[in-house]
Residue, then its C-alpha position, 0 to 999 in steps of 0.5 A: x534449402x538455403x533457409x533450412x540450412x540457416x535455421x539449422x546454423x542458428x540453432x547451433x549457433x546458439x546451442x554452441x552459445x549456451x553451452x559456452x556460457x558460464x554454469x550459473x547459480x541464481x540469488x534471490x533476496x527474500x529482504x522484504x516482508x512475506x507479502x503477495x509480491x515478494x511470493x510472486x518475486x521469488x516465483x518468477x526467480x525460480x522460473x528464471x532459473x529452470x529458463x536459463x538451466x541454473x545449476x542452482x537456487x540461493x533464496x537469501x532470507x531477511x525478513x521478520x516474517x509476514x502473510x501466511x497465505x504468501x509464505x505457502x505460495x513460497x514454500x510450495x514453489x520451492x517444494x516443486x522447483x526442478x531446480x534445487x533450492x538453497x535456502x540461507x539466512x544472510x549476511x550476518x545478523x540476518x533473521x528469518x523469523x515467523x514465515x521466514x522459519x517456515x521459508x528456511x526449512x523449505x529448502x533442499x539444503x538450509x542454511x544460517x549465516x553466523x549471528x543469524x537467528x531464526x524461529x518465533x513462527x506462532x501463528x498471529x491473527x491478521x489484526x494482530x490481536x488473540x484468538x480465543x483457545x479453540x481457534x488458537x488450537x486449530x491454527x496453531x495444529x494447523x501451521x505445526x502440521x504444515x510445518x512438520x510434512x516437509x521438514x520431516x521428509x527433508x530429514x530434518x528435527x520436525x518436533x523441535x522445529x514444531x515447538x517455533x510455531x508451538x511455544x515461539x522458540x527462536x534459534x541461533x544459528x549454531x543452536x539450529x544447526x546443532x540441533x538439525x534443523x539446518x544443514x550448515x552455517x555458512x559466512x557468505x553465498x561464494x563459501x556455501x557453493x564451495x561447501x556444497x559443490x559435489x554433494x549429494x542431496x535428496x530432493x524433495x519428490x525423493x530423487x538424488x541430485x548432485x550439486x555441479x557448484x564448480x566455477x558457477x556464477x551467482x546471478x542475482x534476480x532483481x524484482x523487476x520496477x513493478x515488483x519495486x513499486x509496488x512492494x513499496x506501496x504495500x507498506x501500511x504506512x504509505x498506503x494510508x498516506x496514498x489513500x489520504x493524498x488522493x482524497x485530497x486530490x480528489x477533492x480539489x479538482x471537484x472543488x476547482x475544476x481544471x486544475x487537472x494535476x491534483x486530480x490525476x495525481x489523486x486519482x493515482x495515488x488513490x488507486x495504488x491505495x486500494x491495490x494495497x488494501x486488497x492485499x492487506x489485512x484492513x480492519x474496516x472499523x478502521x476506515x469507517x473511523x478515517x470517514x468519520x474524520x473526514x466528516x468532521x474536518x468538513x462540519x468543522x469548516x461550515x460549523x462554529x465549533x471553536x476547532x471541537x469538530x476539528x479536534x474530533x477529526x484528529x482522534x478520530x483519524x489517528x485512532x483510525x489509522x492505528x485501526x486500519x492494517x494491524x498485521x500479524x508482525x509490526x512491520x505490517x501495521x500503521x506506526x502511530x508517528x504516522x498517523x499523527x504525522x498525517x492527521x495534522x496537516x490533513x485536518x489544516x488543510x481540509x478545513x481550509x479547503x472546504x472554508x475557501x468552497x464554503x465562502x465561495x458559494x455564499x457569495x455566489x449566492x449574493x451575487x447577480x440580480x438578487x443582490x441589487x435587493x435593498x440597494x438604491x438608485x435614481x429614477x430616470x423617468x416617471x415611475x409607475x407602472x413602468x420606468x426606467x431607474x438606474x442601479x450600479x451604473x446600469x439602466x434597469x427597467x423598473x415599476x413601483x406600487x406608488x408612483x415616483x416622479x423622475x430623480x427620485x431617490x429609490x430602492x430596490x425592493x425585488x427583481x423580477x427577471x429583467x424588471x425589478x420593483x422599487x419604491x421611494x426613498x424619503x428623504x432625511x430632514 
């Protein structure tokens, strides 16, 4: 009876606990590019807020756009949410451009901050280059038909915000507001409750909701330290650098075993490289021509090109790199100032690297028994059939072709095992 009694007083408790809590509206930043992350960041926000009951949603947008494959995942997570979903372009000077319009007008009620623009969502391929008529015809029907299914049921200006997939129109905030395809164009977060605080709104699946605002507080949903982590890494252009940091890595603990941190860091580096070109539209071209550099920085250190196989290397890295990821916006490929900032030092210090092994193994080669061939000595008995010579300061068991008589000068001629043959030296005149 008593612990009945007590799980009854905590579950009041914490009822009495909620209800006291302050009415809540979550803010989620979509400031990154539309990428796999930042669709699973805006997922686990909407999530966050149907756990805690939030009143509402803000999806604050400032982004050049993105994946397509993301944006949908987004766009049909806000569809479905069961908490409404307002979606805002901010602060100003804010965009949401490409995947971003179709973010936008996702929304129960969209909204622009002052100075925002929108639009320019003609669809491009993942490697940033044309597509022929006919498949530039589907995608685009395609990507306007998506477009139109929701916008259209929100009650929005479906044609024109078909011609920002269609024709690439972009749209200020007053002209997208004039012209219906968003609902307000609001300063900040605060304002946009105050605005919407007791309005009506229809819901996507066509129920009619009424907006409690009063008196709520924002709570701004952070991506959590993966999120962070690895949203940074999806950026092309620490990919790459990742990627060639581990090669190197790599290569040092082969070539130097032991040393363990280049190895480690390496193999960390390289693994959140490949994380990153999973998700990433990668051009294999690209990476065949980034081997094909590594190659020759290698040749180049064991081959006297006169820095011609060094040079190759450099263009072939820097064309590779440039290569590699060619997204459908700019933020989603490899700036040209990286590849050069990276092909340089690589090339100087793969090259050196590779010299150091390369020079290190032709020594280990000359050293030991095989190389006291051609070096001189003494004989210290007779030498015949057996004997005894010494080499280097070492006593060396020995046998000739002609017999040596002891102190001699001799020479080696070969070693075989713990005997080695001499011959005589003659001496000057």
């Amino acid at each position: 009876m008593v612990s009945k009694f007590a799980i009854r007083n905590s579950q009041f408790a914490l009822a009495f606990f909620l209800l006291a809590q302050p009415p809540s509206v979550i803010q989620i930043n979509l400031d990154d590019i539309v990428h796999p992350i930042s669709a699973d960041y805006v997922r686990d926000g909407l999530e966050r807020a149907k756990e805690t009951g939030a009143r509402a949603v803000i999806v604050r947008i400032n982004t050049p756009g993105g994946l397509a494959d993301s944006m949908r995942e987004i766009v049909e997570a806000i569809l479905t949410s069961p908490v409404p979903v307002i979606t805002w372009v901010g602060p100003s000077g804010a965009r949401a451009a490409s995947a971003g319009f179709f973010v936008l007008l996702a929304g129960d009620v969209a909204a622009m901050a002052p100075g925002g623009n929108t639009g320019a969502a003609h669809p491009v391929s993942i490697t940033g280059s044309q597509f022929d008529d006919v498949m530039e015809k589907k995608i685009v029907s395609d990507a306007a038909a998506y477009l139109r299914s929701y916008t259209a049921k929100r009650g929005r200006n479906a044609a024109l915000a078909e011609l920002g997939v269609t024709e690439s129109r972009s749209f200020t905030a007053d002209e997208a507001l004039k012209e219906n395809l968003i609902d307000a164009v609001v300063a900040d977060a605060p304002e946009l409750l105050r605005q919407y605080d007791g309005r009506e709104i229809r819901r996507f699946d066509g129920r009619q909701v009424r907006l409690d605002l009063s008196n709520a507080e924002i709570e701004v949903f952070e991506m959590s330290t993966r999120q962070r982590i690895l949203s940074r890494v999806l950026n092309p252009n620490i990919a790459l650098v990742l990627a060639l940091i581990g090669l190197l890595g790599l290569y040092i603990e082969i070539s130097h075993p032991g040393l363990i941190i280049p190895g480690v860091a390496g193999a960390i580096s390289l693994l959140l490289a490949l994380f990153a070109f999973n998700l990433l539209p990668v051009n294999w071209s690209g990476a065949a021509l980034i081997l094909l550099a590594i190659v020759l920085f290698v040749l180049e250190a064991t081959v006297a090109s006169h820095g011609i196989l060094a040079l190759g290397g450099i263009i072939a890295l820097v064309v590779g790199g440039l290569m590699l990821v060619e997204g459908p916006i700019p933020q989603l490929r490899i700036h040209f100032a990286t590849t050069l900032a990276v092909a340089i030092p690589l090339a100087v210090i793969t090259v050196f690297l590779v010299r150091l092994v390369y020079l290190s193994q032709r020594r280990k080669s000359l050293s030991g028994r095989q190389s006291m061939v051609g070096e001189t000595g003494v004989a210290r008995t007779d030498v015949h059939k057996d004997g005894k010579v010494l080499v280097h300061g070492e006593y060396w068991n020995a046998f000739s072709a002609a017999p040596i008589p002891n102190g001699a000068q001799i020479r080696v001629v070969a070693v075989h095992g713990l005997k080695v043959e001499v011959e005589a030296v003659e001496k000057k005149e």
